[in-house]
Phi, psi and omega in degrees: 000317174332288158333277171310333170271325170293319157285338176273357175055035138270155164252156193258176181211142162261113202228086178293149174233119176244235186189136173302344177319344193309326196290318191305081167252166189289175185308322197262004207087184192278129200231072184296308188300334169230068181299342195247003207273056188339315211305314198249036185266190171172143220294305208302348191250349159290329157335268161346294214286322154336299168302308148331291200289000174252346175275332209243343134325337174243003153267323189281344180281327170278009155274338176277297184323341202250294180323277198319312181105020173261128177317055175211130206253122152237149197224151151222157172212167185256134166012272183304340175280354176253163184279172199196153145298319131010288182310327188257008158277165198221356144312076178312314195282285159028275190291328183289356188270313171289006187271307178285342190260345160283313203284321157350298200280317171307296191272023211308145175271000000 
């Protein structure tokens, strides 16, 4: 991508799709250092930190891109700030099936 953007003098772009969920954190902060560290875990602030490592994952790679001098933009965002056809669906059932299929992902059996 690097490449393909210095030679065509287009710009790139990178796009994580995160969550305002990134603010949900443990107490103590985020325990980036001991990440596999079961005793204290819980889905919902593993959720956060998750979300969190994809918003400061896409600030330090568009600071190395930036450094290197290559035309590529990374960005995270949360979902719901662009407008979608999605949005504008109206499909109940729809949404309730994606609702059960996050928590699903939060929760595990």
């Amino acid at each position: 991508m690097k490449l393909t953007a210095r030679e065509s003098k287009r710009e790139g772009r990178i796009v994580n799709l995160s969550s305002k969920g990134h603010r949900i954190v443990y107490g103590e902060g985020n325990p980036f250092d001991h990440i596999n560290d079961e005793s204290g875990y819980f889905p919902r602030f593993a959720y956060g930190q998750s979300k969190l490592a994809n918003v400061l994952h896409a600030n330090e790679l568009s600071r190395r891109l930036k450094d290197e001098g290559v035309e590529i933009t990374a960005n995270s965002l949360h979902p719901l700030c662009a407008t979608t056809v999605l949005l504008r669906a109206k499909d109940e059932d729809l949404a309730k099936r994606l609702w059960e299929f996050s928590l699903s992902l939060t929760n595990p059996k």
